[in-house]
C-alpha positions in Angstrom: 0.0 0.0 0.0 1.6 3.8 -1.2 0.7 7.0 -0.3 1.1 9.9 -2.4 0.7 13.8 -1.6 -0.9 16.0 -4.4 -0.6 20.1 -4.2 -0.8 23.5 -6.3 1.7 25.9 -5.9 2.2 29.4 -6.8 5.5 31.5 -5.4 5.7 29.8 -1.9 9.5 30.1 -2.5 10.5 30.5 1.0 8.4 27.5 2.3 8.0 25.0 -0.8 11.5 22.9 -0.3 10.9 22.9 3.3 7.3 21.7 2.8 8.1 18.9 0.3 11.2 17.8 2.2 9.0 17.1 5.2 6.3 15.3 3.0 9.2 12.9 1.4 9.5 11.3 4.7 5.9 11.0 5.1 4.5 9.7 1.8 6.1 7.4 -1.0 5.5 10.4 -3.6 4.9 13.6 -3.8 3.1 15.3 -7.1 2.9 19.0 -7.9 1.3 21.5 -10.4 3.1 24.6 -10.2 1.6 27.9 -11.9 3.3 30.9 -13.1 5.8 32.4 -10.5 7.8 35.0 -9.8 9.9 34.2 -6.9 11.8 31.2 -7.9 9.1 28.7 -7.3 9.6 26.6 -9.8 13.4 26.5 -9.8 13.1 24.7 -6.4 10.6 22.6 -7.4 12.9 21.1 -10.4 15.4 20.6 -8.3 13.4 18.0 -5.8 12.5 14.4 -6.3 9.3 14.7 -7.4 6.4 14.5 -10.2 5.8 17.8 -11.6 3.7 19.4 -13.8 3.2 22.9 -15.2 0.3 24.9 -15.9 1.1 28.1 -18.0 -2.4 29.8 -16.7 -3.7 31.1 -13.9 -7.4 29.9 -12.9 -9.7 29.7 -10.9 -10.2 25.5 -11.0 -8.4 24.3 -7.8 -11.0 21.3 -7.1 -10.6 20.1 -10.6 -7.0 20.4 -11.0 -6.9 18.8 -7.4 -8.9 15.6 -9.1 -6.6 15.6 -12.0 -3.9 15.0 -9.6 -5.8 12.1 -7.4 -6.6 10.6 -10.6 -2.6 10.9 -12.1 -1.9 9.6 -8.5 -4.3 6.8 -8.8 -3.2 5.7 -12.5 0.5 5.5 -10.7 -0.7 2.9 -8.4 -1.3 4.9 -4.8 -3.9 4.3 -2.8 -4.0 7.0 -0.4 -3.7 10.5 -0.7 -2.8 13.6 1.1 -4.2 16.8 -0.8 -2.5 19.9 0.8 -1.5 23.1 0.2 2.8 24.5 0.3 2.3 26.2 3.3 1.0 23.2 5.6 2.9 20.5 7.9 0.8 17.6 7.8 1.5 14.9 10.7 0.7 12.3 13.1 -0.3 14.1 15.7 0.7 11.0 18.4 4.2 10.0 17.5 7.0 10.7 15.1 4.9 7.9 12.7 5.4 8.3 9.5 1.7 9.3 7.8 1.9 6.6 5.2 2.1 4.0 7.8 -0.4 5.4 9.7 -3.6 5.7 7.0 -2.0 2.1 6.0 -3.4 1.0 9.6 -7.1 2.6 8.6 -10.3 0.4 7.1 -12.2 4.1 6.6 -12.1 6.0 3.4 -11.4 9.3 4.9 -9.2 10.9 7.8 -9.6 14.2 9.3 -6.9 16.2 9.9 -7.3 19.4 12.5 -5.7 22.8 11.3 -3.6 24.7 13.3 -2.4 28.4 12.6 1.1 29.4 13.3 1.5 33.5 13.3 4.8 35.4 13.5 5.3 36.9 16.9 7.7 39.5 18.1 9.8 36.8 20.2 10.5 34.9 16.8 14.4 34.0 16.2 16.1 35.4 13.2 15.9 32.1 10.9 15.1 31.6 7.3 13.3 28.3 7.8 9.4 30.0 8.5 8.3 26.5 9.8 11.2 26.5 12.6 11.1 30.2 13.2 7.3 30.3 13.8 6.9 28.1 16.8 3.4 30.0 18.1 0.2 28.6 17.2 -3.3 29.0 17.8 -4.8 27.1 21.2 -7.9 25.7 18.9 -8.2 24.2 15.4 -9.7 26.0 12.7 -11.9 23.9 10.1 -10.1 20.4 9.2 -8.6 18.8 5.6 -8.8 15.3 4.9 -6.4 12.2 4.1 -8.9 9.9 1.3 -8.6 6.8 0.0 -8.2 6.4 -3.8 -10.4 5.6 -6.6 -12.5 6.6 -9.8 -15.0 7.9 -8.3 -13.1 10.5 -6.1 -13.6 14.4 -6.1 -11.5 16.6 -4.1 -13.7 19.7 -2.7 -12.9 23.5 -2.3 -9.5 24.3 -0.1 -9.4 20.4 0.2 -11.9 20.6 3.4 -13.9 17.6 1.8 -14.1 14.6 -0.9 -16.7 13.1 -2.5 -17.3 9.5 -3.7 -20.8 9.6 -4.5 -21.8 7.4 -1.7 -21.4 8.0 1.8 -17.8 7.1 3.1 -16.7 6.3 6.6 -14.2 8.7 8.2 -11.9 8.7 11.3 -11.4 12.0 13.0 -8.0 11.2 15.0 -4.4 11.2 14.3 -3.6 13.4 11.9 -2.6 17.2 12.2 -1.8 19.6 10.2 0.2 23.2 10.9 -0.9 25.7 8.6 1.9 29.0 7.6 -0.4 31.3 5.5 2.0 34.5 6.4 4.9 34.4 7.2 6.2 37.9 6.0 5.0 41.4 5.2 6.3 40.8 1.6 5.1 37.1 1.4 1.5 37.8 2.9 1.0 41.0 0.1 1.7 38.7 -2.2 -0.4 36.1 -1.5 -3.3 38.2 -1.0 -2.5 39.7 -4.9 -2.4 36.3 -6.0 -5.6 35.1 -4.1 -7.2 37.8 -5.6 -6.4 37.2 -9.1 -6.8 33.2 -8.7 -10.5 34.0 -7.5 -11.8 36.9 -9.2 -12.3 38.4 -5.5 -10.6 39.4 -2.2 -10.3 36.2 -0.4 -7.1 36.5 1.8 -7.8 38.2 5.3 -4.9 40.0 6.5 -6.3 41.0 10.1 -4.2 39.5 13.4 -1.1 38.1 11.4 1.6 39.2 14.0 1.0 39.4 17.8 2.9 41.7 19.7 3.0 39.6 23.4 2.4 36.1 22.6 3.4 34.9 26.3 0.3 37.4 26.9 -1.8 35.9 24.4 -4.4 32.9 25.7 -5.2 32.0 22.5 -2.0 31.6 21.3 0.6 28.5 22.4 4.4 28.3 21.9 4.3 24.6 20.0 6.5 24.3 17.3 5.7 22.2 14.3 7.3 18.9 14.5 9.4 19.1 10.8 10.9 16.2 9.2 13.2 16.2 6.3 
């Protein structure tokens, strides 16, 4: 049994290597679309071992080119996968398990993973890697993504929060975690609000409460660092 991790990326330059690194260990392979970029994006990306595609356009389709990757990932033999964004540490919440090994254990279709928010802070140290210099999260989860089980009939939903089968499927709601980095940077979080924007055909990014001030002050706010692998 393989598990493969599928993702779209767009100038996540100072995250992407980091990200994919930590997904090598986790899953047996890792495919990704990357769009146009500006910031070196896809330089990195050619450099890692892994399956890469390019798409020349910028649209608004992430659910569909989301499926086109399940289904690429299916065709290669897989039968798990993790759909996630460059900017998210996916884990196993209980150990240093390796996720593969994990949703190998599973007799569901679907596993939930809870979302935590890192934000810089004014007590961050000076160090390039965003995912070791970010170690303050948010005490609760915000919304959840999902680990699913492969097949024809799969459809990955909006932001990757859900799949669909066309029947019911049974789910598991423990043991995997994920550590989301949306901003990490004045520079970075403009720029992903632009490209949100232009992705979408709206506003979508919400730039309120990136940084706090006092996080030893702030209860709902913990220092955890994410637990990177690479």
């Amino acid at each position: 049994m393989s598990t493969c991790a599928v993702m779209l990326v767009r100038d996540e330059a100072d995250i992407i290597e980091v990200t994919v690194r930590h997904l090598l260990f986790h899953v047996d392979e890792v495919l990704v679309t990357v769009f146009p970029s500006t910031d070196g994006t896809r330089e990195i990306l050619e450099a890692l071992p892994i399956r890469l595609r390019f798409e020349p356009e910028v649209r608004h389709s992430q659910p569909e080119e989301m499926t086109a990757l399940a289904m690429e990932a299916l065709e290669r033999g897989h039968e798990w996968l993790v759909p996630c964004d460059a900017d998210e540490i996916w884990h196993y919440r209980y150990s240093d398990q390796r996720i593969a090994d994990f949703l190998e254990t599973l007799e569901v279709m679907v596993a939930k993973a809870r979302i935590f928010t890192h934000i810089p802070t004014s007590e961050d140290p000076p160090d390039e890697n965003p995912v070791k210099r970010i170690g303050y999260r948010h005490t609760r989860p915000k919304k959840f993504k999902v680990a699913c089980r492969l097949g024809p009939e799969l459809r990955i939903g909006t932001g990757n929060h859900r799949v669909h089968y066309g029947t019911e499927a049974a789910m598991i709601r423990k043991g995997l975690e994920v550590r989301h980095f949306p901003f990490r940077s004045e520079e970075q979080s403009v720029r992903k609000y632009r490209n949100q924007a232009e992705a979408w055909g709206r506003d979508t990014a919400r730039l309120g409460g990136l940084f706090s001030e006092c996080p030893a002050e702030d209860d709902s706010l913990v220092y955890d660092p994410a637990p990177l692998r690479s």
